[in-house]
C-alpha positions in Angstrom: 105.3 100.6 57.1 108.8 100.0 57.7 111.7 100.3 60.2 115.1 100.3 59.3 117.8 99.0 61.6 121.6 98.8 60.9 120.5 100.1 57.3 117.9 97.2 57.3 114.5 97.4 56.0 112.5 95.4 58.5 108.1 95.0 57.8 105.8 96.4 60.2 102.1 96.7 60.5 100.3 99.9 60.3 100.2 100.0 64.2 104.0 99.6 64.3 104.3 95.9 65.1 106.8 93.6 63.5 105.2 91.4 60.5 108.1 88.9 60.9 108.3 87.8 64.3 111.4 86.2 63.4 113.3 89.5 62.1 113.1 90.7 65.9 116.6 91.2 68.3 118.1 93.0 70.5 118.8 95.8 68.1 115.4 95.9 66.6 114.0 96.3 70.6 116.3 99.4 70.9 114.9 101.0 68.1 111.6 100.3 68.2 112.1 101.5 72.6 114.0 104.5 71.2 110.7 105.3 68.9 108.2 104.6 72.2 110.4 106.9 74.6 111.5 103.7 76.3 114.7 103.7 77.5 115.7 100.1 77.8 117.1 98.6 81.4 117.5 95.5 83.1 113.9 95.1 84.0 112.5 96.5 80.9 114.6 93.3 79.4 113.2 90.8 82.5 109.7 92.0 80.8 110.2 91.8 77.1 111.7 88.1 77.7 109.3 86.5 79.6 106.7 88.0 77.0 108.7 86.5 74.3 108.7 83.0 75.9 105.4 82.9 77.0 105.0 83.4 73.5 107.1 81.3 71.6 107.2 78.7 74.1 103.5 78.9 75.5 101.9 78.2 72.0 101.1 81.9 71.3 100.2 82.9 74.9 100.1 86.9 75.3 99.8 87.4 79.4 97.8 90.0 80.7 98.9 92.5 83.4 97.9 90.0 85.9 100.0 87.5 84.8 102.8 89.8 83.7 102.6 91.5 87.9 102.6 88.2 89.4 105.5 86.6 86.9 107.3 89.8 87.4 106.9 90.0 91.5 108.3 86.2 91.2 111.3 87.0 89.2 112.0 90.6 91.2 111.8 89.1 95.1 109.0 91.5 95.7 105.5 92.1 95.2 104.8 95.0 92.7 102.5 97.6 91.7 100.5 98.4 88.4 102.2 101.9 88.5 105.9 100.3 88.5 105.1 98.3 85.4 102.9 101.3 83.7 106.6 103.3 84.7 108.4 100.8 82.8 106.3 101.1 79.7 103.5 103.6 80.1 101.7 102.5 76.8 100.5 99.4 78.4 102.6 97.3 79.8 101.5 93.9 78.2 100.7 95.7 74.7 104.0 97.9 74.6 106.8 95.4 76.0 105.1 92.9 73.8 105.4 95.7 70.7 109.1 96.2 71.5 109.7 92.3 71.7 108.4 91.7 68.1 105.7 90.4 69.3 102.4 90.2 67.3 99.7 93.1 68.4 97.1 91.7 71.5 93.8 91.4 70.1 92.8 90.9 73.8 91.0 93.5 75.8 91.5 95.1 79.0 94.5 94.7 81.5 92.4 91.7 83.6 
């Protein structure tokens, strides 16, 4: 499969995820958001980023929804709910914001 962005032909899995890691940005997040439904904003971007340095920067580390609520709750003052991240990406928060940051797919299971 295949996704094209600003007439570029960029790899993808079968399941939609980049092959490249590296041949992610910002205009490969909007399109790949645009064909989830997701309409990007500030928080959707607080999410994507701190998946994509726990990532790059954490020796491959994917977080959970756990980790992802209580890294979240830090960065946003406040303590937050399951639902307000499953409202920021209803396709799973960890496996969806990680999809739209070029991430490689979670082979891990369950949210916990």
């Amino acid at each position: 499969m295949a996704l094209v962005v600003d007439g570029n032909e960029i790899e993808t899995t079968a399941t939609g995820f980049l092959a490249d890691i590296n041949a992610w940005n910002e205009e490969v997040a909007k399109t790949i958001a645009g064909e989830e439904g997701v309409e990007l904003t500030e928080r959707h971007w607080d999410l994507i980023n701190y998946l994509r340095e726990e990532f790059i920067n954490n020796g491959g580390n994917q977080p959970n929804n756990r980790a992802i609520l209580k890294a979240m709750s830090d960065k946003w003052g406040s303590k937050i709910s399951s639902k307000e991240l499953y409202d920021l990406f209803p396709g799973n928060p960890s496996k969806q914001a990680g999809q739209i940051g070029g991430l490689p797919e979670s082979r891990r299971k369950g949210g916990y």
